[in-house]
C-alpha positions, 0 to 999 in steps of 0.5 A, spaced: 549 259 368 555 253 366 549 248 368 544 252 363 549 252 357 550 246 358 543 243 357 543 248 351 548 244 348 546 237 349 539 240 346 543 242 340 546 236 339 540 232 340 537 237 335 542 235 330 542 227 331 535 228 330 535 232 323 541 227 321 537 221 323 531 223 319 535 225 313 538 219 312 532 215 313 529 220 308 534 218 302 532 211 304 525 212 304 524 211 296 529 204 296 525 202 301 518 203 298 520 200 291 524 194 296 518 192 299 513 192 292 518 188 289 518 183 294 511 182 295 507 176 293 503 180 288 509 183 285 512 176 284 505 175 281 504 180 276 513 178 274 510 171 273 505 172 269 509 177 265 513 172 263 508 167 260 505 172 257 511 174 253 514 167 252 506 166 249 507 173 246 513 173 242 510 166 239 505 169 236 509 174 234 514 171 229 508 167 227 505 173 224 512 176 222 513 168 218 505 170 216 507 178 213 502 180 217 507 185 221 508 189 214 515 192 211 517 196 217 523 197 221 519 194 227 518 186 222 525 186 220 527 187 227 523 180 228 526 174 227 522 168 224 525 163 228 520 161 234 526 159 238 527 167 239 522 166 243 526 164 249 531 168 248 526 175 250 523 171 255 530 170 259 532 176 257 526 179 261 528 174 267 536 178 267 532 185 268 528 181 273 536 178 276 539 185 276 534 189 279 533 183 285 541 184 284 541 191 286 536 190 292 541 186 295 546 191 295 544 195 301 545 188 306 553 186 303 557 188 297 559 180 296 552 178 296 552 184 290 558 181 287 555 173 288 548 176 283 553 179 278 556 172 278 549 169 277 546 174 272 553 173 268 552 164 268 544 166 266 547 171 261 551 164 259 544 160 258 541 165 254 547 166 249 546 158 248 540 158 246 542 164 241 545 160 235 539 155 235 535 161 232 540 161 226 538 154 224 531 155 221 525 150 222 525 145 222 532 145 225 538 143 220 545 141 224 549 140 217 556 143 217 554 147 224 559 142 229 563 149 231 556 152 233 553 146 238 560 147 241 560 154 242 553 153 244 556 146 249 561 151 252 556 157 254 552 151 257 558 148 261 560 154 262 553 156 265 553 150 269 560 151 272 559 158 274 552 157 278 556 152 282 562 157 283 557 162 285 553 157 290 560 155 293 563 163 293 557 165 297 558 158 303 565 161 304 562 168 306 562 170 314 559 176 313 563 181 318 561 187 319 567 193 318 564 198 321 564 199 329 557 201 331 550 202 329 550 210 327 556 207 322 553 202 320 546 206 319 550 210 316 554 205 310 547 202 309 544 209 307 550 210 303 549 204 298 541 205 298 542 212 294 547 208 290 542 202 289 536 207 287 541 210 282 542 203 279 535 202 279 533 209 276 539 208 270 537 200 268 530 204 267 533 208 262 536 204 259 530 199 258 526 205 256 531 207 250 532 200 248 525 199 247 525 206 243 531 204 239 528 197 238 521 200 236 524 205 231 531 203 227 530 195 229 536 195 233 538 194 240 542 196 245 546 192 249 543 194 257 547 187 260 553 190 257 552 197 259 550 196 266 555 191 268 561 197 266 557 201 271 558 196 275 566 196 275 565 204 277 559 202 283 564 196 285 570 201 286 565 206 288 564 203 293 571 201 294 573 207 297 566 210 301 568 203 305 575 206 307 571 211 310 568 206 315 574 201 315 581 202 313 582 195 315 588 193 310 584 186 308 576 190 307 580 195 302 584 189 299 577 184 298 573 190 296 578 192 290 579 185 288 571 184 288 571 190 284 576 187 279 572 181 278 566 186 276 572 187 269 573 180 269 565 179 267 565 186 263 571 183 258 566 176 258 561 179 255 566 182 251 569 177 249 569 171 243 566 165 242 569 159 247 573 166 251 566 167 254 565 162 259 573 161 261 573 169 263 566 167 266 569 161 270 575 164 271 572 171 275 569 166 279 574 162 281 578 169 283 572 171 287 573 164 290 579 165 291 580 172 294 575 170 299 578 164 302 585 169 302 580 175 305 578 169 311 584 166 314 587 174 314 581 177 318 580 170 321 587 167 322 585 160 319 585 157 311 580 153 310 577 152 303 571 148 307 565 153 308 563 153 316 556 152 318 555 159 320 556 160 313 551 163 307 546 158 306 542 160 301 542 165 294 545 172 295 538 174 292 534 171 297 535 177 302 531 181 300 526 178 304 525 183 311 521 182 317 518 186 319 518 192 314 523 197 314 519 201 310 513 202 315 519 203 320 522 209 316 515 212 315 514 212 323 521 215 324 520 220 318 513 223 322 517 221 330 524 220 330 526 215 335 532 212 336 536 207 331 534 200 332 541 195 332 537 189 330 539 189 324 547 190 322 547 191 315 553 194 314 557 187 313 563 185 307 
């Protein structure tokens, strides 16, 4: 009777495992379909072409504007009559390219996410150097505007600083996993997937309304300045979802600090003209920073020299996965089979 009750018991709980596993991979299920196209030759195709195709669009479109072929409406005000406007759109497109790779990233570490918005801020930097040039007419015209190209040698200086910072900041990661085993860490990875999913469904809103406002008053919205204040709330976020994981006095310091540096780059985008670049460079070198204090706490060595084992390549080029975890979550969802540890994504 003791040995039956026993049996019924451990088949319960079986049966319970299974429905938690299938759940979470569930949930995970539409990230990873997404993660997959985004990552497929033809995607990075179509992201290409669409770029060309932009770059050479917005051309012709300002000519048409300078040509008044656009007509009186709030759409033709909106259009500049500079050509030079051209690549500012076209790397404006690029930052929603940045972001959306951003988001992807955030399911295998929370400093690989942090090292994109680091990225996409020095892009944004970029962009904005090239914003003045619209301003000085055809052909260009450099008379009385000395402050402008200082402003303009600033962002691009600043832009130049903070990619190096970012390169440095993602060497000196270890990569260590805060979690103690792999349902934990199957569990923090399934987390920050429907964190990421939500990102995505947000930036798509925000693309959608921006569009529309564009196409009816001629103003725009500021996406890059909404979604990098969500980021100040994922960063905390997920400050306090990882104290479920580890209460380790070091990861929660780290992950609040991180969440700190997310301010720093929303009061950059925020911020004047020469003030942009030195809270874009100072955020970074805090991230640096933080990151060297968080190594010699959990490793016992200060060193400012990033070990071979280090990260070696872009935080956004994790994307990649082989084989695809999307096959294996469709396979799980039709036949649950036991997690695999060949993967511990739920790193810092």
């Amino acid at each position: 009777m003791h040995s039956d009750a026993f049996f019924t018991d451990e088949s319960g709980l079986a049966l319970n495992a299974k429905r938690i596993f299938t759940m979470r991979h569930a949930v995970s299920l539409p990230f990873n379909l997404f993660r997959d196209m985004w990552s497929s030759r033809s995607s990075k195709t179509i992201r290409a072409c669409s770029l060309v195709a932009i770059f050479l669009g917005g051309l012709a479109v300002i000519e048409l504007r300078r040509l008044s072929l656009l007509g009186d409406g709030s759409f033709a005000e909106a259009i500049p009559t500079n050509h030079l406007a051209s690549i500012r759109w076209t790397v404006s497109v690029i930052l929603v390219f940045e972001i959306v790779r951003l988001v992807l990233v955030l399911e295998r570490s929370v400093a690989n996410m942090l090292s994109g918005q680091l990225e996409v801020y020095s892009l944004i930097l970029l962009r904005d150097a090239f914003i003045p040039l619209e301003s000085f007419g055809e052909p260009l015209n450099l008379t009385g505007q000395s402050e402008v190209v200082m402003a303009m040698i600033a962002d691009a200086t600043g832009a130049i600083i903070l990619f190096l910072i970012c390169q440095y900041f993602m060497r000196l990661q270890q990569h260590q996993p805060i979690t103690e085993d792999d349902t934990s860490s199957e569990r923090f990875v399934a987390i920050k997937k429907i964190i990421a999913t939500g990102l995505l469904l947000l930036l798509l809103g925000l693309i959608i309304a921006d569009a529309r406002m564009v196409m009816m008053t001629g103003k725009v919205l500021r996406v890059f300045d909404i979604f990098f204040t969500v980021f100040v709330f994922v960063d905390v976020l997920l400050a306090l979802v990882s104290m479920s994981f580890s209460r380790s006095h070091p990861v929660v310091f780290r992950n609040f600090g991180f969440a700190f540096v997310a301010v720093l780059l929303r009061l950059a985008l925020a911020a004047p003209e020469f003030a942009r670049p030195a809270l874009g460079v100072g955020a970074g070198v805090f991230a640096v920073f933080l990151t060297v204090v968080y190594n010699y706490a959990m490793r016992g060595t200060f060193s400012l020299i990033p070990s071979r084992s280090g990260q070696h390549s872009s935080s956004l080029a994790s994307e990649v996965r082989t084989p695809s975890e999307t096959v294996r979550s469709v396979q799980e969802l039709a036949a649950v089979k036991a997690p695999s540890a060949n993967d511990r994504a739920g790193t810092t």
